[in-house]
N, CA, C and O of each residue as an XYZ file, in Angstrom:
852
protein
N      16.895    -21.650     14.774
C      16.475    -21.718     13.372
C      16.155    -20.327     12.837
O      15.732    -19.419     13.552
N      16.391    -20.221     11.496
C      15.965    -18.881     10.827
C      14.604    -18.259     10.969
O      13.992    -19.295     10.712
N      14.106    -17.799     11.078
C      12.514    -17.140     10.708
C      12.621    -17.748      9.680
O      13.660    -17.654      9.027
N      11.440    -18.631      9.212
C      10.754    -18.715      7.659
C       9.695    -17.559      7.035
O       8.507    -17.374      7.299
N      10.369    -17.030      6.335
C       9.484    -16.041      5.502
C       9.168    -16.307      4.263
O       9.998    -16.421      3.361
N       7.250    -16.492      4.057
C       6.722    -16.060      2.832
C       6.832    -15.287      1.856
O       6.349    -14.188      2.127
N       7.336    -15.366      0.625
C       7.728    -14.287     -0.367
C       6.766    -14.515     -0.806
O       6.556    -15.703     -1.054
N       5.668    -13.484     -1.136
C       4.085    -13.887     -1.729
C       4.400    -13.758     -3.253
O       4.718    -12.595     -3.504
N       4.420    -14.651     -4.473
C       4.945    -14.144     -5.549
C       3.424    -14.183     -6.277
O       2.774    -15.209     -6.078
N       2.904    -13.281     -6.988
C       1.596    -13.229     -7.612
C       1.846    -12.629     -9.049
O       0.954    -12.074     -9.691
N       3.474    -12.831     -9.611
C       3.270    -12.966    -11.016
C       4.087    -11.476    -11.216
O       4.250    -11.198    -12.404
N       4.520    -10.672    -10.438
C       5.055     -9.470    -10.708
C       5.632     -8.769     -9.632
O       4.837     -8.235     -8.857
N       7.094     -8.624     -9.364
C       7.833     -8.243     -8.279
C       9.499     -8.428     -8.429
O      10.120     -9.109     -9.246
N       9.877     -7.774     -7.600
C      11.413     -8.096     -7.439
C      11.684     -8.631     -6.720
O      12.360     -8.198     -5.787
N      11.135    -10.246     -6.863
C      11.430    -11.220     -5.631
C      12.882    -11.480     -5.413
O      13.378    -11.348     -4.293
N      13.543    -11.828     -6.403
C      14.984    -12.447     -6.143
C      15.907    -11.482     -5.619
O      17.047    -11.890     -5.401
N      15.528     -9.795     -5.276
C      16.643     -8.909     -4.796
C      16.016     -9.079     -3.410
O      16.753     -9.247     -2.439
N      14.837     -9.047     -3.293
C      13.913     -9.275     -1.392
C      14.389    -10.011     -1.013
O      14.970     -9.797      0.051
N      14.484    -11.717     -1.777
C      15.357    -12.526     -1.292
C      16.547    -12.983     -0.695
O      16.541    -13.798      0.228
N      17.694    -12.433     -1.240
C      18.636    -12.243     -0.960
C      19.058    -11.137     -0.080
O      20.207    -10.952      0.322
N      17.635    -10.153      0.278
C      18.007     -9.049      1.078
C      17.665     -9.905      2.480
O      18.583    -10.079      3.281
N      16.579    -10.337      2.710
C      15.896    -11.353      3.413
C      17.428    -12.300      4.017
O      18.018    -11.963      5.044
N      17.777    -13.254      3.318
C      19.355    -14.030      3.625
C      20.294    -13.056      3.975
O      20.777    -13.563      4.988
N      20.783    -12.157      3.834
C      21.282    -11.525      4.304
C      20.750    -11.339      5.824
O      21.331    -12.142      6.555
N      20.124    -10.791      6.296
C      19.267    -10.315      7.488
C      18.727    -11.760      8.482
O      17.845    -11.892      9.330
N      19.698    -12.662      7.914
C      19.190    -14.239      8.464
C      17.971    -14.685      8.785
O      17.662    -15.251      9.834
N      17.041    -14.339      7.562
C      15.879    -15.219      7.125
C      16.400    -15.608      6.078
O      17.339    -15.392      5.312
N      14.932    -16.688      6.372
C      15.183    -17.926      4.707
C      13.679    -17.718      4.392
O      12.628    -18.059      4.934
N      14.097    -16.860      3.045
C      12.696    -16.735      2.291
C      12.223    -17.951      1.661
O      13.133    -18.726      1.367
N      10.995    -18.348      1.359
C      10.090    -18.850      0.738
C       9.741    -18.552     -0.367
O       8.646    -18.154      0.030
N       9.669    -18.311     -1.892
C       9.053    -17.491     -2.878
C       7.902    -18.905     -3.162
O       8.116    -20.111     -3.287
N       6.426    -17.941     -3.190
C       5.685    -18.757     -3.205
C       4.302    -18.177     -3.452
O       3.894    -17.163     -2.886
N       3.617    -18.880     -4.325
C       2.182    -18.264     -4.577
C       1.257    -19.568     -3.765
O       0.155    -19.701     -4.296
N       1.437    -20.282     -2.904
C       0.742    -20.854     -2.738
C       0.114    -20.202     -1.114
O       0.696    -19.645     -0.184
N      -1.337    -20.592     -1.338
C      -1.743    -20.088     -0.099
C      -1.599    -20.588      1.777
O      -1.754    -19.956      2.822
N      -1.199    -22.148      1.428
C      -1.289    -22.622      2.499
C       0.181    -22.441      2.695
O       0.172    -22.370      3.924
N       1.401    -22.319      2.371
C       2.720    -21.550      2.724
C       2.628    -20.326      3.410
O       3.254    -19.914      4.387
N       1.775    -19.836      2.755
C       1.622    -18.279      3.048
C       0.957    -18.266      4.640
O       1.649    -17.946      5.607
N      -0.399    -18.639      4.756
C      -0.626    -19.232      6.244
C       0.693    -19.529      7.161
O       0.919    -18.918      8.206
N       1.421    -20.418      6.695
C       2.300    -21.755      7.787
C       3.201    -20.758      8.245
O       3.463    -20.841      9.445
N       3.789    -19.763      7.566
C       5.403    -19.616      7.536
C       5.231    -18.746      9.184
O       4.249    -18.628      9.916
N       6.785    -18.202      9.335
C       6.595    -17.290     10.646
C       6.596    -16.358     10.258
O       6.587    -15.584     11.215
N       6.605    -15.517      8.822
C       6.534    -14.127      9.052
C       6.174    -14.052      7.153
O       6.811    -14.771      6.383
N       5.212    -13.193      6.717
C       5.057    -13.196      5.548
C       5.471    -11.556      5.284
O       5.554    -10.643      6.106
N       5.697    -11.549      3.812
C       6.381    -10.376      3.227
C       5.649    -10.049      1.744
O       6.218    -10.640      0.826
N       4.946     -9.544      1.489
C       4.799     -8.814      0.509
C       5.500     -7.688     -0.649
O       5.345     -6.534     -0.248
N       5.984     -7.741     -1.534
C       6.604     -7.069     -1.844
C       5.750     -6.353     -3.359
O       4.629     -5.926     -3.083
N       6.171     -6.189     -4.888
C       5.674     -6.229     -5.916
C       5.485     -4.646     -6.260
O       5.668     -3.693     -5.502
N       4.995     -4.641     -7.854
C       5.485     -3.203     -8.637
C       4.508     -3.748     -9.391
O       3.940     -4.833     -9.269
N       4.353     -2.790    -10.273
C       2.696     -2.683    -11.494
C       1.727     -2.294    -11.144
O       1.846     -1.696    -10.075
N       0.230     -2.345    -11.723
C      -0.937     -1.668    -11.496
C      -1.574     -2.707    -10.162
O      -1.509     -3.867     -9.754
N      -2.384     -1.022     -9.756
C      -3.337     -1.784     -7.866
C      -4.123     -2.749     -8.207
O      -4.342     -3.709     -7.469
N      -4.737     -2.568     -9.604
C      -5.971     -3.723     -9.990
C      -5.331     -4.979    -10.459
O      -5.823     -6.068    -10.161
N      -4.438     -4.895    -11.060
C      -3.828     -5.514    -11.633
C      -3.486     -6.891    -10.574
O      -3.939     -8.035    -10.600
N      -2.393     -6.171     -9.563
C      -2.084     -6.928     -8.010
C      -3.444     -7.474     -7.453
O      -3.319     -8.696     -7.525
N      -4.370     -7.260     -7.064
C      -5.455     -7.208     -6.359
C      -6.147     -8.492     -7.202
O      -6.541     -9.470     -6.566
N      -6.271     -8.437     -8.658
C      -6.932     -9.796     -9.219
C      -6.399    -10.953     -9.221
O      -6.961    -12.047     -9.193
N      -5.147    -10.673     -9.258
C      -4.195    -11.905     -9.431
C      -3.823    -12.771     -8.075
O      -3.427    -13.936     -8.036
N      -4.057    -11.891     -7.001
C      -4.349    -12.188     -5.591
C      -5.063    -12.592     -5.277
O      -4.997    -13.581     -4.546
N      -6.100    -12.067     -5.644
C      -7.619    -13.079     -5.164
C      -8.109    -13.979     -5.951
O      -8.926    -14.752     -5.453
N      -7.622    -14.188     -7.914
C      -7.504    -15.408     -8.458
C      -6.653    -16.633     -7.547
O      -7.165    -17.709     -7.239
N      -5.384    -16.254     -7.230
C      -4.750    -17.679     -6.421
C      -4.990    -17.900     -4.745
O      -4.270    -18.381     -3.871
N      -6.431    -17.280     -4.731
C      -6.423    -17.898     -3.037
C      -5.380    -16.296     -2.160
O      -5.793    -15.839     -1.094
N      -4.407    -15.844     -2.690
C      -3.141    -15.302     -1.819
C      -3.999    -14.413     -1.047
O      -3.975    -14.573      0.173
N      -4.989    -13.218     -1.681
C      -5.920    -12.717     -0.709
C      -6.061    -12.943      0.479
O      -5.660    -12.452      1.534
N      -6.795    -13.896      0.114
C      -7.682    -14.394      1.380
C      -6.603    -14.933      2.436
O      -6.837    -14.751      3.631
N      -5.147    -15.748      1.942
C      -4.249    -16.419      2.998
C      -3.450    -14.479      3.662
O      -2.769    -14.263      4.665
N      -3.801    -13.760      2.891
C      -3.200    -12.309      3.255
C      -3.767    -11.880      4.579
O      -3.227    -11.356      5.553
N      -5.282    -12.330      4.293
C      -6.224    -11.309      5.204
C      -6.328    -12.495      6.733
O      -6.813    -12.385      7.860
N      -5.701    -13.416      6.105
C      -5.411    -14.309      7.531
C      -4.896    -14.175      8.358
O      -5.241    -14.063      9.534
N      -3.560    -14.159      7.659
C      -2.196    -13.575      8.112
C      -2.481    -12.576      8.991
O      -2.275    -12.807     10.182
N      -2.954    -11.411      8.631
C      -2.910     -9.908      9.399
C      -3.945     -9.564     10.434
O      -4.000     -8.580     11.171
N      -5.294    -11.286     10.255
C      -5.905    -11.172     11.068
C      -5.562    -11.857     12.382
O      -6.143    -11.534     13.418
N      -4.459    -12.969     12.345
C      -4.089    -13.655     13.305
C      -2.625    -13.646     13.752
O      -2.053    -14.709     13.993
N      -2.106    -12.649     13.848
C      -0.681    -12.173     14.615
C       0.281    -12.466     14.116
O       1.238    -12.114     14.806
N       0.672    -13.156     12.860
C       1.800    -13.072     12.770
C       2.869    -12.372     11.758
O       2.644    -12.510     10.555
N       3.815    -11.760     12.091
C       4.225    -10.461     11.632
C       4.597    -10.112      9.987
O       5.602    -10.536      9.417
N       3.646     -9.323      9.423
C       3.673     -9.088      7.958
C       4.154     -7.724      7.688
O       3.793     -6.614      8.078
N       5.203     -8.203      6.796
C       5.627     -6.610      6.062
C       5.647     -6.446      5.021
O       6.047     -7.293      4.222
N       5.211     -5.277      4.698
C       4.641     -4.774      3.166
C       5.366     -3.579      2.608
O       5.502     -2.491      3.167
N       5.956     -4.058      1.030
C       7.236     -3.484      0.500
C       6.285     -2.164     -0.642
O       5.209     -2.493     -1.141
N       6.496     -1.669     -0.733
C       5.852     -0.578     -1.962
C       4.418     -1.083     -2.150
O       3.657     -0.728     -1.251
N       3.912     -1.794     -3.068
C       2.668     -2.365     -3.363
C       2.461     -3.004     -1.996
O       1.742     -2.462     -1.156
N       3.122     -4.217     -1.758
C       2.742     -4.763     -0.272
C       2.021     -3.394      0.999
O       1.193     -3.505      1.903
N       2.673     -2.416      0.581
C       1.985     -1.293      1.454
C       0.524     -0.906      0.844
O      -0.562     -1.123      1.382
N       0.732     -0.362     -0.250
C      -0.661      0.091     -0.987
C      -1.712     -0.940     -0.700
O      -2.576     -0.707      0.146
N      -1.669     -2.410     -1.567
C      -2.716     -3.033     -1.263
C      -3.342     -3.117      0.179
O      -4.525     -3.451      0.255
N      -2.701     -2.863      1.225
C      -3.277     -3.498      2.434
C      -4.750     -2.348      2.455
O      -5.754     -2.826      2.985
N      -4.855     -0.984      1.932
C      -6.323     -0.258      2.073
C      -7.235     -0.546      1.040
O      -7.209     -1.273      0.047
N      -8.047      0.224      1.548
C      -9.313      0.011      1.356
C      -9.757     -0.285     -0.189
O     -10.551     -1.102     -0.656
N      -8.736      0.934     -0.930
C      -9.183      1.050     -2.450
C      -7.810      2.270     -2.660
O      -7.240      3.150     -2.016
N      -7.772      1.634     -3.976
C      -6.212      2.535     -4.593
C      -7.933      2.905     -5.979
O      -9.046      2.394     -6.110
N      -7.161      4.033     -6.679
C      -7.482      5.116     -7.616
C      -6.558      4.534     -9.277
O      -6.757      5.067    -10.368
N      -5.707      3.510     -9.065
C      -5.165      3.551    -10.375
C      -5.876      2.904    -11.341
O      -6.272      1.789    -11.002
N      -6.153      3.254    -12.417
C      -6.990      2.748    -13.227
C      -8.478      2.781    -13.109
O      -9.154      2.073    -13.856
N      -9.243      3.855    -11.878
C     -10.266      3.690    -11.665
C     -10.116      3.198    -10.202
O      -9.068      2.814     -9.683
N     -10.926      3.249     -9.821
C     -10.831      2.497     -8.278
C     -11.053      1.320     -8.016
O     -12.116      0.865     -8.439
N     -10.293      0.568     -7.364
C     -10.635     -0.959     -7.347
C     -10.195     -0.832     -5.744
O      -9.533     -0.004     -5.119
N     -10.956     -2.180     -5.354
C     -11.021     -2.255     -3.913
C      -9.650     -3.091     -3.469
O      -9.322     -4.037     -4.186
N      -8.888     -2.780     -2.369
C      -8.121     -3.537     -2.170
C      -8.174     -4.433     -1.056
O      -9.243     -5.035     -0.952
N      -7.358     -4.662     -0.253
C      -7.278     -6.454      0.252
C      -8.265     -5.655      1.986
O      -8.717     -6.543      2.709
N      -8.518     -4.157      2.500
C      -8.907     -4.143      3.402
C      -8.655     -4.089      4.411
O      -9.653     -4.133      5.130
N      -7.635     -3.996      4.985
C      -6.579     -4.204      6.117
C      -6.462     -2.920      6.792
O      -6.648     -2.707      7.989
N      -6.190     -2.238      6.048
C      -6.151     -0.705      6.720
C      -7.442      0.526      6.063
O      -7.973      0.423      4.957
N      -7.652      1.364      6.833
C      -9.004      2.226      6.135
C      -7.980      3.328      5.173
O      -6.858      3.688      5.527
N      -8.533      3.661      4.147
C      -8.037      4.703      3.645
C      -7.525      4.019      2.026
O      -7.530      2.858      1.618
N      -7.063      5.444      1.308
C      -7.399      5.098      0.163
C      -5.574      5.576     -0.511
O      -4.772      6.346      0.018
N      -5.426      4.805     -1.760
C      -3.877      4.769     -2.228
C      -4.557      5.742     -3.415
O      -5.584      5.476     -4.040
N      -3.685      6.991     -3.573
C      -3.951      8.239     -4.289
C      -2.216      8.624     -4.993
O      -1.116      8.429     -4.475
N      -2.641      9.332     -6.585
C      -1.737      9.705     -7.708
C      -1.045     10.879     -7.003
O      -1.801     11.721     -6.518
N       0.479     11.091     -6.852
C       1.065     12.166     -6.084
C       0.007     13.422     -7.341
O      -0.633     13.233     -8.376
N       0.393     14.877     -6.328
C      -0.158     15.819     -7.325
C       0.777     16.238     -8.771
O       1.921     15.908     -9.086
N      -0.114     16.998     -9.393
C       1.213     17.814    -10.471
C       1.772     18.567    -10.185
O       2.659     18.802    -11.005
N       1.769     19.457     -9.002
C       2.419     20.396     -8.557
C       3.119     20.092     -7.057
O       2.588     19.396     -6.191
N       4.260     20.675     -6.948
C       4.894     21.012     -5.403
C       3.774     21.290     -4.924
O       2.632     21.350     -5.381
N       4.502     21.547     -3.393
C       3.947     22.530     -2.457
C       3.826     24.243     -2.656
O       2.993     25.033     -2.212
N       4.999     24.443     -3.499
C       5.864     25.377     -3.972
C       4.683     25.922     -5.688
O       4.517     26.994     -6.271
N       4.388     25.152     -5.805
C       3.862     25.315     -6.699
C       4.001     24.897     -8.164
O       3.224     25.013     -9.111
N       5.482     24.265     -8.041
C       5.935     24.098     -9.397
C       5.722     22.680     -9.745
O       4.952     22.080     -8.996
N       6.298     21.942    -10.833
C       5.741     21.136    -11.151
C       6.552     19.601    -10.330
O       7.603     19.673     -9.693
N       6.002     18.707    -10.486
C       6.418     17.569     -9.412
C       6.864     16.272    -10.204
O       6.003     15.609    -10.783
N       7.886     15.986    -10.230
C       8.216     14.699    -11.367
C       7.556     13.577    -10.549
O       7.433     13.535     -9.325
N       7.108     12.573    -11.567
C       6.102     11.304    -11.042
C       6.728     10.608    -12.721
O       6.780     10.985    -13.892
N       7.192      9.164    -11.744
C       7.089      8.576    -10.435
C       7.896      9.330     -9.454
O       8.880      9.965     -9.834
N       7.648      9.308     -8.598
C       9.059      9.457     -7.406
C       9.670      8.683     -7.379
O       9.237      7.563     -7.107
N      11.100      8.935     -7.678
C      12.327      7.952     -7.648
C      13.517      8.931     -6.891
O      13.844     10.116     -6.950
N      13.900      7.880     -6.248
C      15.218      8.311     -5.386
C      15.035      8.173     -3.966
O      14.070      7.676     -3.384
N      16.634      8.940     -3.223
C      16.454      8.858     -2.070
C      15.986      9.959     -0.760
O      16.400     11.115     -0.679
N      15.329      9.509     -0.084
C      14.361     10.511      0.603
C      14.410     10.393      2.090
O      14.452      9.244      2.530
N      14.412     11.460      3.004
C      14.740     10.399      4.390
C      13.080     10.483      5.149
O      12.239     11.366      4.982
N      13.003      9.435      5.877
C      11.788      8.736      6.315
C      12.249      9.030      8.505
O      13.071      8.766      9.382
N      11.163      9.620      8.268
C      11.243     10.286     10.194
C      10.559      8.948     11.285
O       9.337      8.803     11.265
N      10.896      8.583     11.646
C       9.934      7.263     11.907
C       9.230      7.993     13.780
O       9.758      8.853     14.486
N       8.263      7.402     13.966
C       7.286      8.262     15.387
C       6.762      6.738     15.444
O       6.709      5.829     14.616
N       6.378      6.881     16.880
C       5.511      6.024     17.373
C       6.098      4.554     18.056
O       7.309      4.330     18.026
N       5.181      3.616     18.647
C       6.130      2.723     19.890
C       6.006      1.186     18.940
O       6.102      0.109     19.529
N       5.828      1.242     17.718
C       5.760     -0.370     17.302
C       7.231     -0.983     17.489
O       8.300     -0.386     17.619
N       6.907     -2.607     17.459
C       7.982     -3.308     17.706
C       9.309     -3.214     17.019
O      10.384     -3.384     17.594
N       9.105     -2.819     15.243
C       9.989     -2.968     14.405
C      10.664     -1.355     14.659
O      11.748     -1.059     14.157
N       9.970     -0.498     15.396
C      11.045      0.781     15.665
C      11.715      1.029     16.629
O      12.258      2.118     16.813
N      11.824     -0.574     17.890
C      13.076     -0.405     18.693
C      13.932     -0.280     18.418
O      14.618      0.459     19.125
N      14.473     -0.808     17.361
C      16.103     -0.969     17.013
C      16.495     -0.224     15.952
O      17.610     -0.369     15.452
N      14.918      1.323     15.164
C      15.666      1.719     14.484
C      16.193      2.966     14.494
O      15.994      3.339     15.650
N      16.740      3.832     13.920
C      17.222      5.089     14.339
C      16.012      5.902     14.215
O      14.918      5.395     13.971
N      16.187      7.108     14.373
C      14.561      8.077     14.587
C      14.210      8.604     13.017
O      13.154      9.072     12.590
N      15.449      8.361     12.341
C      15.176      8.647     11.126
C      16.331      7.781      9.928
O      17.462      7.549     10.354
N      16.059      7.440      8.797
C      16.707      7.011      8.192
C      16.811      7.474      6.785
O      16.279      8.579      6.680
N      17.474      6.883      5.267
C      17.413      7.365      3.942
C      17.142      6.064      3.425
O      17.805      5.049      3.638
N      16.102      6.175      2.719
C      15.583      4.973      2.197
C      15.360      5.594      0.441
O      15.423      6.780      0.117
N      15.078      4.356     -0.548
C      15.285      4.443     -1.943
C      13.452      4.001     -2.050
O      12.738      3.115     -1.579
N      13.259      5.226     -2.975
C      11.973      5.028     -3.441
C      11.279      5.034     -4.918
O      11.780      5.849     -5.693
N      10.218      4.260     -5.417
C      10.338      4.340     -6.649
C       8.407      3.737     -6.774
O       7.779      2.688     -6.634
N       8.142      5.121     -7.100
C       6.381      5.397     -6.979
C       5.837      6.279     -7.596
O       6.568      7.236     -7.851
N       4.262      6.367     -8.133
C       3.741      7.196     -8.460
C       2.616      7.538     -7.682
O       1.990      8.576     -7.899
N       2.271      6.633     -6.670
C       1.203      6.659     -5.681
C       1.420      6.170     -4.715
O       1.837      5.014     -4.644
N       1.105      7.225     -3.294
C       1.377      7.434     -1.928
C       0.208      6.780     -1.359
O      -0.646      6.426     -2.172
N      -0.048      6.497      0.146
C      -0.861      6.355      0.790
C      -1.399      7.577      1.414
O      -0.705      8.560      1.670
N      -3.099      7.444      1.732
C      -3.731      8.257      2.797
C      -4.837      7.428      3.244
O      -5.993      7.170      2.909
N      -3.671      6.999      4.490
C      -4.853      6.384      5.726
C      -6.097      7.408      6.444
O      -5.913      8.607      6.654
N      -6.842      6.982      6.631
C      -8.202      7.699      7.335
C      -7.796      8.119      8.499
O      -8.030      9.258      8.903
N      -7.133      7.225      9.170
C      -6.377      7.695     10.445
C      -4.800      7.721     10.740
O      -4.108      6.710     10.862
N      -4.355      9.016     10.833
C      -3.060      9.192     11.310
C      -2.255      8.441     12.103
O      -1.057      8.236     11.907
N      -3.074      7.932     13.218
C      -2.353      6.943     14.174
C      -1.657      5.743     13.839
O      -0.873      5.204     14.620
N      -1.949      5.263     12.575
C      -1.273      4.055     11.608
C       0.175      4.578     11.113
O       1.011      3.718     10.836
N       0.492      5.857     10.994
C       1.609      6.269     10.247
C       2.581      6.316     11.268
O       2.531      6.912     12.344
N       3.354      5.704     10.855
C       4.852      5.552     11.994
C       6.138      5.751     11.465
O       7.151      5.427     12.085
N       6.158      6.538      9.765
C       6.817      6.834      9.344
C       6.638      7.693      8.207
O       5.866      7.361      7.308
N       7.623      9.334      8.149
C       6.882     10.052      7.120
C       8.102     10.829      6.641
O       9.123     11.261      7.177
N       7.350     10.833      4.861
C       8.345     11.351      4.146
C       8.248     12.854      3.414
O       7.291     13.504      3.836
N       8.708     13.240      2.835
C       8.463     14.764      1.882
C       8.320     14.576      0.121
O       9.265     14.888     -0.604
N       7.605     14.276     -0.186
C       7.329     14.666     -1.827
C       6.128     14.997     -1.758
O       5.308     14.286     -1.176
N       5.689     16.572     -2.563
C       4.826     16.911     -2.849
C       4.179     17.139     -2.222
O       2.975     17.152     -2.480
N       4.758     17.471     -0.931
C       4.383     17.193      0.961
C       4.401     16.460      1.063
O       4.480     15.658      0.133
N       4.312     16.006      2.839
C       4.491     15.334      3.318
C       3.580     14.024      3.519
O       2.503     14.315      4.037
N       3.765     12.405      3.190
C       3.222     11.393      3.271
C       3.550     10.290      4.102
O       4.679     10.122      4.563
N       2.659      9.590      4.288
C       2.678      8.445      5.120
C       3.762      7.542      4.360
O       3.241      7.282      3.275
N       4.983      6.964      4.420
C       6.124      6.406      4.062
C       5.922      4.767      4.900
O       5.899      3.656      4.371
N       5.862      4.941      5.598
C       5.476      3.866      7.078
C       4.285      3.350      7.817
O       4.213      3.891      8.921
N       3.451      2.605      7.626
C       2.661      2.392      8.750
C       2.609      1.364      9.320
O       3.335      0.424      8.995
N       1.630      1.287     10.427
C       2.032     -0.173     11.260
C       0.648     -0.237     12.002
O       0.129      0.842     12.288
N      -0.078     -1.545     12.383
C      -0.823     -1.875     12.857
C      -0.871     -3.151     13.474
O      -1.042     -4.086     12.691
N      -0.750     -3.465     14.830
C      -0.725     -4.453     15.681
C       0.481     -5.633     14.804
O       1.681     -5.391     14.931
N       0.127     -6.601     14.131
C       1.019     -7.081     13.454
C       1.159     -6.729     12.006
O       1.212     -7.758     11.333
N       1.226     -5.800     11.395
C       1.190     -5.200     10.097
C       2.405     -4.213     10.348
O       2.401     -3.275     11.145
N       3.369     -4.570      9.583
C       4.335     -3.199      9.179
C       4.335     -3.249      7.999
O       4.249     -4.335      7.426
N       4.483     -1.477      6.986
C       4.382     -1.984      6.299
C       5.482     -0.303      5.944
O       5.524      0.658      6.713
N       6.335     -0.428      4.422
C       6.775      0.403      4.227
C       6.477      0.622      2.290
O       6.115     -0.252      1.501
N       6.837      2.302      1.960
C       6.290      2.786      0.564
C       7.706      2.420      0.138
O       7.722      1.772     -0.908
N       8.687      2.623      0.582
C      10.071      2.505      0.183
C      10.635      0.623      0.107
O      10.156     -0.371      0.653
N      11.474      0.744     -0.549
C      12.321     -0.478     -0.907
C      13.765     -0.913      0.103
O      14.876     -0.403      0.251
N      13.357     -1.620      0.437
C      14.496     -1.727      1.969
C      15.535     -2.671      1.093
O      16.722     -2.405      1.281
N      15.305     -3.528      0.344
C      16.512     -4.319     -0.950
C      16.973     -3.375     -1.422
O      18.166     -3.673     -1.483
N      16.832     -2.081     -1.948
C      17.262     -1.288     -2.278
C      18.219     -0.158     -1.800
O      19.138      0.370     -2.427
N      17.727      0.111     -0.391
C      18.361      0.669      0.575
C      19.765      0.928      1.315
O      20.163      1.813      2.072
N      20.509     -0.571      0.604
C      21.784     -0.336      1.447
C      21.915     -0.726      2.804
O      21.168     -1.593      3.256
N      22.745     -0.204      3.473
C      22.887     -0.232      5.002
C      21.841      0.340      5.875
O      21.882      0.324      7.105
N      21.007      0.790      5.231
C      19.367      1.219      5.999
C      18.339      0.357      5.772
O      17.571     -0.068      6.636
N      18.317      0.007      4.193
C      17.442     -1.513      4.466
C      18.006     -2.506      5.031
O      17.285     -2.964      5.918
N      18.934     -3.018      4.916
C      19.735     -3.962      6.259
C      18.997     -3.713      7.342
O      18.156     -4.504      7.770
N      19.230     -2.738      7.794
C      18.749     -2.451      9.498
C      17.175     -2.853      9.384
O      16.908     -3.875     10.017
N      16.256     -2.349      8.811
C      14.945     -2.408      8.698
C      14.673     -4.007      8.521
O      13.702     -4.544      9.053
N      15.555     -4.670      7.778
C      15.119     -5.902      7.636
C      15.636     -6.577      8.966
O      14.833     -7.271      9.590
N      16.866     -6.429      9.422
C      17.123     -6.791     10.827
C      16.291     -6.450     12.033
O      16.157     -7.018     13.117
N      15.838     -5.497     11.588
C      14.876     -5.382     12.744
C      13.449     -6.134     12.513
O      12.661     -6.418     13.415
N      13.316     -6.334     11.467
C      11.863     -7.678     11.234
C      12.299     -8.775     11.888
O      11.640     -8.906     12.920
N      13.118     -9.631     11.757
C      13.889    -10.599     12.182
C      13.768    -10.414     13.563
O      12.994    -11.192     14.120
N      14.428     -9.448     14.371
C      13.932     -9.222     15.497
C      12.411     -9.270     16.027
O      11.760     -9.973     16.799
N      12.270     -8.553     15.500
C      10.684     -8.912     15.345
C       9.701    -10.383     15.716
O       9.001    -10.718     16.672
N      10.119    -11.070     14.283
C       9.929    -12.052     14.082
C      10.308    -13.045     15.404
O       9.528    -13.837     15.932
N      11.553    -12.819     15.752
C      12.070    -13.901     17.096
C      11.647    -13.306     18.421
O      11.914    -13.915     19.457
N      11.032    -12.202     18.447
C      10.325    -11.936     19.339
C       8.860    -12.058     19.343
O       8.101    -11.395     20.050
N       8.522    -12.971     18.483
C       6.825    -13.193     18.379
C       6.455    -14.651     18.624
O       5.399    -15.171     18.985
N       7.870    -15.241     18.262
C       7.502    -16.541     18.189
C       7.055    -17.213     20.015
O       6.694    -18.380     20.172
């Protein structure tokens, strides 16, 4: 049987391209705001675009929160797409600081106005960027040591601790692109977007996934 995957839908996202990226990669997504789906399935997915506060109320208005913080507290394998990455810390900065779902320590921060270089830095970040991937989690057996992934952001992560980052990119220096924690993967980039590199990334969840069950 397929992996069943949770598409957490909370009112704002590009569910129907995840979806079909998902079928492709032989899962059968779920699109679903309900919380007790979100619990059941074998592998939940986060995805979504718009403001951190914004995500974060509308999450913990339908229950999805709390079925989130379940999920990541009891093993079974969650991956987190752009926002799906951001929310999992502590507190993002957009609009003021609002607390997020808690999962990881550290805080989601506005790229700077300037390079490294000094000059000035276009925001959002859009385009393609390649992502170095380090470290022994499950979803980086099968992938290459580095890949080109499609990105489309105005705010990066900074975990408290380095040891979470298992994948890193270059804008404005260098950022956490990737992280991963026991059953938490989670990526800043768009793997529906990706091409023949999100393919792989999603094939390798799947793997994942049939190796957890």
């Amino acid at each position: 049987m397929r992996p069943r995957i949770a598409l957490v839908d909370y009112g704002a996202g590009n569910l129907r391209s995840v979806a079909k990226a998902l079928e492709r990669s032989e899962m059968e997504p779920v699109v679903t705001s309900d919380p007790s789906v979100v619990r059941d399935a074998d592998g939940v997915l986060l995805p979504g675009v718009g403001a951190f506060r914004n995500a974060v109320e509308a999450l913990e208005k339908a229950g999805l929160a709390d079925a989130i913080r379940n999920v990541t507290d009891h093993g079974r394998p969650y991956l987190g797409i752009c926002f799906g990455l951001q929310l999992l810390f502590d507190e993002g900065e957009e609009h003021g600081i609002t607390t997020g779902l808690g999962r990881l320590a550290g805080r989601v921060t506005r790229f700077p106005e300037k390079d490294v270089d000094g000059s000035p830095l276009l925001i959002p970040h859009i385009g393609w960027n390649e992502v170095r991937f380090e470290g022994d989690h499950p979803m980086l057996a099968s992938l290459p040591a580095s890949e080109v992934y499609y990105f489309v952001h105005s705010y990066r992560p900074e975990p408290t601790d380095d040891d979470i980052i298992v994948g890193r990119t270059d804008y404005g220096g260098s950022f956490a692109a990737a992280v991963a924690r026991d059953n938490i993967f989670a990526v800043q980039f768009h793997p529906e977007k990706s091409q023949a590199a999100g393919r792989r990334l999603l094939d390798a969840y799947r793997r994942w996934l049939e190796a957890s069950r």
